[in-house]
C-alpha positions as CSV (number, residue, x, y, z in Angstrom):
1,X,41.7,-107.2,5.0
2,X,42.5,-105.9,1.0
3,X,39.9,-104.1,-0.8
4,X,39.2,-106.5,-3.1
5,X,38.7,-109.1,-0.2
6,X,36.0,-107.1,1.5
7,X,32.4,-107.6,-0.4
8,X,29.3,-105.9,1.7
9,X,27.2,-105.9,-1.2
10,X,26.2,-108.7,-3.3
11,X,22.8,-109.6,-5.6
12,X,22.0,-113.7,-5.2
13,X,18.9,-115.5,-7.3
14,X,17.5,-117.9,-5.0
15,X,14.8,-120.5,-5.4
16,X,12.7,-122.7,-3.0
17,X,12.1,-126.1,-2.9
18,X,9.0,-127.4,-4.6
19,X,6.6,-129.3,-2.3
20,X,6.0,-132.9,-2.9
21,X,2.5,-134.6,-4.3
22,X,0.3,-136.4,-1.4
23,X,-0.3,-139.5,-2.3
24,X,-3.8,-141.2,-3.7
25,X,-3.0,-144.6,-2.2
26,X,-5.5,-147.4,-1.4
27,X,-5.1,-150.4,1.0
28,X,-4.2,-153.5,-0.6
29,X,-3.3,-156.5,1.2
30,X,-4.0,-160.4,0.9
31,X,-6.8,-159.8,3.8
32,X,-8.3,-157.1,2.6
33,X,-8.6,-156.1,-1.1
34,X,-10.8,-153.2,-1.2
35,X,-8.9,-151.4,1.6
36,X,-9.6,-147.4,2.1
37,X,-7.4,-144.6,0.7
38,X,-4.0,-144.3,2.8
39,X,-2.3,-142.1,1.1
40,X,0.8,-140.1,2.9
41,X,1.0,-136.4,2.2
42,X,3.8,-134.8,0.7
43,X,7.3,-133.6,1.9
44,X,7.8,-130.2,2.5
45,X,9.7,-128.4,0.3
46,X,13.9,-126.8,1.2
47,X,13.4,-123.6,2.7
48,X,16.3,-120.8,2.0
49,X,17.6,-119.5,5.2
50,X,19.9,-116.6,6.2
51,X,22.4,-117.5,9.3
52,X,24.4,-115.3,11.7
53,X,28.0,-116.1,11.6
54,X,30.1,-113.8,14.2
55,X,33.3,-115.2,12.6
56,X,32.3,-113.8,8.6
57,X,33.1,-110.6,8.3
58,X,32.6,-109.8,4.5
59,X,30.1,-111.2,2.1
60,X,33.2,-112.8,0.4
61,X,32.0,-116.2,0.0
62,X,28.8,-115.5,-1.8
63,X,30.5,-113.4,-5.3
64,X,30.6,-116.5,-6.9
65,X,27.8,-118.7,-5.9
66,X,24.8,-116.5,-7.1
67,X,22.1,-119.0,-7.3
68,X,21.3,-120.9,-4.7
69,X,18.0,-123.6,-5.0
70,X,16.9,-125.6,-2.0
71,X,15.7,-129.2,-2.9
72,X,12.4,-130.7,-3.3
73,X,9.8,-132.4,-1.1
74,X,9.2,-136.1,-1.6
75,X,5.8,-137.2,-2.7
76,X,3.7,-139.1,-0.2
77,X,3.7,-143.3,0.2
78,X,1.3,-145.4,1.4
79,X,0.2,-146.4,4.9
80,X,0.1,-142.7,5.5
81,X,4.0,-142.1,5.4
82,X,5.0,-138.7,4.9
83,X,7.2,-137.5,1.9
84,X,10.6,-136.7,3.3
85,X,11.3,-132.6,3.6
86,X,13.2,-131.0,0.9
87,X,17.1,-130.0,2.0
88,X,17.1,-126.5,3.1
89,X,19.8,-124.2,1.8
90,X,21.6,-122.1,4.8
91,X,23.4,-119.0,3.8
92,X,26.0,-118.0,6.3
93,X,26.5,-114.3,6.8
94,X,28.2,-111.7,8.8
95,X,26.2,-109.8,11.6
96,X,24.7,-106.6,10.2
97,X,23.4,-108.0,6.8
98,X,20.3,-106.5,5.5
99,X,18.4,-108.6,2.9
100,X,16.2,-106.9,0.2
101,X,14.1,-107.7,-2.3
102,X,16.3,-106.9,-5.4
103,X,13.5,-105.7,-7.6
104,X,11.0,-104.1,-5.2
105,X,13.7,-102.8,-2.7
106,X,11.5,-104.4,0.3
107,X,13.1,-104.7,3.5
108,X,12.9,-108.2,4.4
109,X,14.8,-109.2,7.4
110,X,18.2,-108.2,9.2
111,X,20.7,-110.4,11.1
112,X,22.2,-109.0,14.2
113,X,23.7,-111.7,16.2
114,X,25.5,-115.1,16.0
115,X,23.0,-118.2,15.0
116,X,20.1,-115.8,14.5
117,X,18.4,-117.2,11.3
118,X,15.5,-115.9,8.9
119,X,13.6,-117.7,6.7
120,X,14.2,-115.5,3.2
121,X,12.2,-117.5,1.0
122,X,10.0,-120.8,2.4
123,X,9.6,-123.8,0.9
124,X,6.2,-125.2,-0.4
125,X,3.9,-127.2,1.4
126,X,3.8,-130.7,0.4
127,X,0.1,-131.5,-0.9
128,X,-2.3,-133.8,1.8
129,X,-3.0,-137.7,0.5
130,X,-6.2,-139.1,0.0
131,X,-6.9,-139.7,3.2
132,X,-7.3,-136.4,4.3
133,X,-10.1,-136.2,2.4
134,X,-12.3,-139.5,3.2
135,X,-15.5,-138.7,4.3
136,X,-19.2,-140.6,5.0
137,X,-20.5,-139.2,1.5
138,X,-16.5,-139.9,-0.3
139,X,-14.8,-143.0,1.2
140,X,-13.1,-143.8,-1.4
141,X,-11.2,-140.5,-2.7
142,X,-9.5,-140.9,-5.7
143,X,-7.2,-138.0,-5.8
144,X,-4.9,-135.9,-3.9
145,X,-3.3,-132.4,-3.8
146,X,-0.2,-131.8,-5.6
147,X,2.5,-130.0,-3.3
148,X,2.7,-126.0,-3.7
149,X,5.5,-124.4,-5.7
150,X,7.7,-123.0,-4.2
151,X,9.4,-119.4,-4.8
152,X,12.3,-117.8,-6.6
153,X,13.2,-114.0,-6.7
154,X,17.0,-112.1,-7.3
155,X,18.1,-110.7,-3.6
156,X,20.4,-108.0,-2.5
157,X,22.1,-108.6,0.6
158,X,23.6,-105.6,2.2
159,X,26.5,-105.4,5.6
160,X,26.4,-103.0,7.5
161,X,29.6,-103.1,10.0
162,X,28.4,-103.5,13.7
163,X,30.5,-101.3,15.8
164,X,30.6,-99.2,19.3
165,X,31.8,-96.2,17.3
166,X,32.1,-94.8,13.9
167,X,34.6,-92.5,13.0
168,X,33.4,-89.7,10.4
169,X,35.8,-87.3,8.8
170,X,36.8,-85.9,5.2
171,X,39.6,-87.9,3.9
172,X,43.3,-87.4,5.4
173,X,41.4,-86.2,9.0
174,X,43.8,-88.8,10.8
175,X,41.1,-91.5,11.0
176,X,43.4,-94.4,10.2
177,X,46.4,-93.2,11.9
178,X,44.1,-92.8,15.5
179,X,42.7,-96.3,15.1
180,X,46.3,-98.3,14.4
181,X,47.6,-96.0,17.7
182,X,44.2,-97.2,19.7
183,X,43.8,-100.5,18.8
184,X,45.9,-103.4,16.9
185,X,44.4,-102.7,13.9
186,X,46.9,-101.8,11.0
187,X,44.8,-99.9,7.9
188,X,46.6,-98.4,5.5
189,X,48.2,-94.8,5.8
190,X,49.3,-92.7,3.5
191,X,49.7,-89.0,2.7
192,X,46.8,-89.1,0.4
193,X,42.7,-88.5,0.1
194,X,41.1,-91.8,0.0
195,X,43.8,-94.0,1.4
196,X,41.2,-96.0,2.9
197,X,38.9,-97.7,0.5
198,X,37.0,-99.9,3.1
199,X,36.0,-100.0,6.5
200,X,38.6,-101.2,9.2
201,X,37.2,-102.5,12.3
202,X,39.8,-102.3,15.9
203,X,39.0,-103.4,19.1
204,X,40.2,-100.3,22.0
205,X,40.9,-101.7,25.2
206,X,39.8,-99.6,28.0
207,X,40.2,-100.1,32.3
208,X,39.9,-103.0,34.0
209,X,39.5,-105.5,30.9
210,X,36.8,-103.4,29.4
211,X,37.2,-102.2,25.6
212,X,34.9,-101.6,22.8
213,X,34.8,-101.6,18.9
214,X,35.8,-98.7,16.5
215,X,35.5,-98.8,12.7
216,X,37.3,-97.0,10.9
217,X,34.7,-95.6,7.7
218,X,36.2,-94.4,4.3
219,X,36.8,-90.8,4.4
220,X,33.1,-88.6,3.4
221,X,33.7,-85.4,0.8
222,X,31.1,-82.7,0.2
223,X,28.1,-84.4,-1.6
224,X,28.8,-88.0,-0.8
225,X,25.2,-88.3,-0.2
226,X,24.7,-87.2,-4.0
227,X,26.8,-89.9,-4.9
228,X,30.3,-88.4,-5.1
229,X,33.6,-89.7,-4.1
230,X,33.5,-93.0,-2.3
231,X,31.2,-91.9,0.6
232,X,28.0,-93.0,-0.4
233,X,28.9,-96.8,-1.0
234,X,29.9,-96.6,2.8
235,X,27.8,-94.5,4.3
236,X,25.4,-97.1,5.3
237,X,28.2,-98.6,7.3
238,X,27.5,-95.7,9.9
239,X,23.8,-96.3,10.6
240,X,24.8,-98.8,12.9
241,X,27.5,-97.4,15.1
242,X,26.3,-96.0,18.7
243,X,28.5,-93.3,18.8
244,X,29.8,-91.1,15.8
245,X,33.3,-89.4,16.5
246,X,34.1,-86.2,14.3
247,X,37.3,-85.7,13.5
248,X,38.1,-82.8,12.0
249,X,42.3,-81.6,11.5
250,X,43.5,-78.8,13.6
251,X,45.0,-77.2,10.3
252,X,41.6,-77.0,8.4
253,X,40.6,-73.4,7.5
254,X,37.5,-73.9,10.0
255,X,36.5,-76.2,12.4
256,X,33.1,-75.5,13.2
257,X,31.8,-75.1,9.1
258,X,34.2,-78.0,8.3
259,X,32.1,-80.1,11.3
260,X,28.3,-78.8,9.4
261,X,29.6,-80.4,6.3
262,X,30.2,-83.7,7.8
263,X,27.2,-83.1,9.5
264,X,24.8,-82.3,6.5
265,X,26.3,-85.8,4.6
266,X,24.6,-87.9,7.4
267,X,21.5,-85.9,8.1
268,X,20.8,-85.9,3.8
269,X,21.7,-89.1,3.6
270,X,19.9,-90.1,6.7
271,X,18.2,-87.7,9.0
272,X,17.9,-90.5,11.8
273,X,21.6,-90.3,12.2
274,X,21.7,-87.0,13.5
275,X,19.9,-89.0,16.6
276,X,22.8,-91.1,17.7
277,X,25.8,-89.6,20.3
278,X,28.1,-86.8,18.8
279,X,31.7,-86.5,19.8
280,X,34.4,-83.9,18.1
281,X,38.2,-85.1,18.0
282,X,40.1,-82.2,16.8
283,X,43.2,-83.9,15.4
284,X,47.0,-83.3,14.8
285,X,46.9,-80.5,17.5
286,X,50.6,-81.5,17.9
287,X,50.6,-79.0,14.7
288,X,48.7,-75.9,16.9
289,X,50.1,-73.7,19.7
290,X,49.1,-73.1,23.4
291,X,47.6,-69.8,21.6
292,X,46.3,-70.8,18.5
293,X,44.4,-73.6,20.5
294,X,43.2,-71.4,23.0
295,X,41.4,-69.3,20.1
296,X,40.1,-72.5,18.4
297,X,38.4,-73.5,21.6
298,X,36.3,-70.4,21.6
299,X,34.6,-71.3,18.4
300,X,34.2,-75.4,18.5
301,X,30.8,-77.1,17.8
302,X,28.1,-77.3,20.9
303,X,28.9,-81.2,21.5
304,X,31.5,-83.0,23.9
305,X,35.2,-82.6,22.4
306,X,39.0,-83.1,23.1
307,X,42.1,-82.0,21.3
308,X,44.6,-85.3,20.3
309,X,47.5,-86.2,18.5
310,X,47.9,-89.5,17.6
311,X,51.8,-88.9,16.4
312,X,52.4,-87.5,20.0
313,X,50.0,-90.2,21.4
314,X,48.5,-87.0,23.6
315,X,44.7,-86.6,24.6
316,X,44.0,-90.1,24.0
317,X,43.2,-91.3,27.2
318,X,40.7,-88.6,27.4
319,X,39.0,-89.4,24.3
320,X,38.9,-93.0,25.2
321,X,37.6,-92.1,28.6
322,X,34.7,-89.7,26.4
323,X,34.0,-92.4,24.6
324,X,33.3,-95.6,26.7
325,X,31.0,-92.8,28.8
326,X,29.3,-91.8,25.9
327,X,28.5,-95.3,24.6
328,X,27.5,-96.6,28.2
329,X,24.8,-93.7,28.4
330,X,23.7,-95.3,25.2
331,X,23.4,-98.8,26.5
C-alpha cells in the first residue's frame, strides 16, 4: 500500500435523520362521520452507523465524503399506520477504528471485529398520533407530537492497526527488511531514516499451519511522544499489538540505553504500554563477532531476547518460536 493510499485518520460531519410528525387524524367514513382520532405515529428517523469491514484496511474511502446525513422519518397516516423509518447511513470501516467526538475528544465507541456495528449518532423518534392520547376526559384530541430532531456533530475517526506483534525500533533498526524475510510482505527498504512512512502489516507462518500477524510501525526517534519526527502520528498504531518486539542494531553504540529510549517513547506516550509482552531482537549480528557478541550478551536488557540477521536469514526460527510462545501466554 503507497503512503498516500493509507488514511487512519479522518474528521466526518454527520447528521441524523429527523423524526417524522404523528399524525392528528380522525375517522371519517360514509358510516360513521364523527369517527375518533386514528392518527399513526411518526417514522423513526436514519440512524448513522459505524460497521466492521475485515476486508478495509485504511480509512481511504471516507477523504472525500465528509458529510454524511441519514434520511428522515415519514409523518404518521391514518388508521393508525406508522410513518415509514428514515434510511440509515452505514459507514464501513476497518477493524481497529476509534470514533471520537471531534470537538470534546469523547471516546465514543471502537470497532474490533467483522460486522460489529455502533450506533454513532441515533435518529429521532418519530412523534405519537392522536390516538395515543385519547382518553375518557379527551376523546377527541386534536393534536399530536411532532417527531424529535435528530443530531449532527463533526467526528474524528481514528485506526489503530490490529496485529499479534508490533515491531518498535529507531529508524534503519532492520524492521522492514525482517518483516519482507518473515512474511510476504514487500515494504519499502532503503539505506535511509524514515524509509517507512506507514505501517505494513505481514502475516508469519509458523508450524503446523499456525502463523500470526506482524506490523511493521514507522521507525520512533527520541521525543516522538513530544511530537518529533514521524513517531507520534503512529504511535497509536502500537496500543493494540500483544506483543512489542525491540529491535535494536548490533552496531548501535549501546544496546541496553538505546532499548530505555525506545522504552521511555511508549511509557510517555502511554504508560499502559509498558504492560503488554517485551521481546529484544538484536539485529544485523551478521555485522558482530563470536567475541564482540559474547560481550554484548553480558549487558542486554532483563526481557526474553535473540540475536538475528535477516540478510543471513539466521536466528529466525528462534525468534519466531519466542514469539508465537509469547503471544499464546497472552491469549
Amino acid at each position: 500500500m503507497t503512503e498516500s493510499n493509507f488514511v487512519d485518520y479522518i474528521k466526518i460531519f454527520c447528521a441524523s435523520g429527523n423524526g417524522g410528525a404523528g399524525s392528528a387524524h380522525f375517522l371519517r367514513t360514509r358510516g360513521n362521520p364523527r369517527g375518533g382520532p386514528d392518527g399513526g405515529d411518526g417514522g423513526k428517523g436514519g440512524d448513522i452507523i459505524l460497521r466492521g469491514n475485515r476486508q478495509l484496511w485504511t480509512l481511504l474511502h471516507l477523504r472525500y465524503t465528509k458529510h454524511l446525513k441519514a434520511g428522515h422519518g415519514d409523518g404518521g397516516a391514518r388508521n393508525q399506520r406508522t410513518g415509514a423509518s428514515g434510511k440509515d447511513v452505514i459507514i464501513e470501516v476497518p477493524l481497529g477504528t476509534v470514533a471520537r467526538n471531534a470537538e470534546t475528544g469523547e471516546h465514543l465507541c471502537e470497532i474490533t471485529h467483522h460486522d460489529e456495528t455502533a450506533v454513532l449518532i441515533p435518529g429521532g423518534r418519530g412523534g405519537l398520533g392522536n390516538d395515543h392520547f385519547k382518553s375518557s376526559t379527551n376523546q377527541s384530541p386534536r393534536y399530536a407530537q411532532p417527531g424529535e430532531p435528530g443530531m449532527e456533530d463533526w467526528f474524528v475517526l481514528e485506526l489503530k492497526i490490529l496485529a499479534d506483534v508490533g515491531l518498535v525500533g529507531f529508524p534503519n533498526a532492520g524492521k522492514s527488511t525482517l518483516l519482507s524475510v518473515i512474511s510476504a510482505a514487500k515494504p519499502t527498504i532503503a539505506d535511509y531514516p524514515f524509509t517507512t512512512l506507514v505501517p505494513n502489516l505481514g502475516i508469519v507462518k509458523y508450524h503446523d499451519n499456525r502463523s500470526f500477524v506482524v506490523a511493521d510501525i514507522p521507525g520512533i526517534i527520541e521525543g516522538a511522544h513530544e511530537g518529533k519526527g514521524i513517531g507520534l502520528r503512529f504511535l497509536r498504531h502500537i496500543e493494540r499489538n500483544s506483543v512489542l518486539l525491540f529491535m535494536v542494531p548490533v552496531d548501535c553504540k549501546n544496546i541496553r540505553a538505546e532499548y530505555q529510549v525506545l522504552l521511555n517513547e511508549l511509557k510517555q506516550y502511554n504508560p499502559e504500554l509498558l504492560d503488554k509482552p517485551r521481546l529484544l531482537a538484536v539485529t544485523k549480528s551478521d555485522l558482530a563477532d563470536e567475541e564482540i557478541t559474547r560481550e554484548l550478551k553480558k549487558d542486554l536488557p532483563d526481557i526474553p531476547w535473540c540475536f538475528i540477521s535477516s540478510h543471513k536469514k539466521t536466528g529466525l526460527m528462534k525468534l519466531k518460536g519466542m514469539l508465537w510462545e509469547e503471544l499464546n501466554k497472552s491469549y
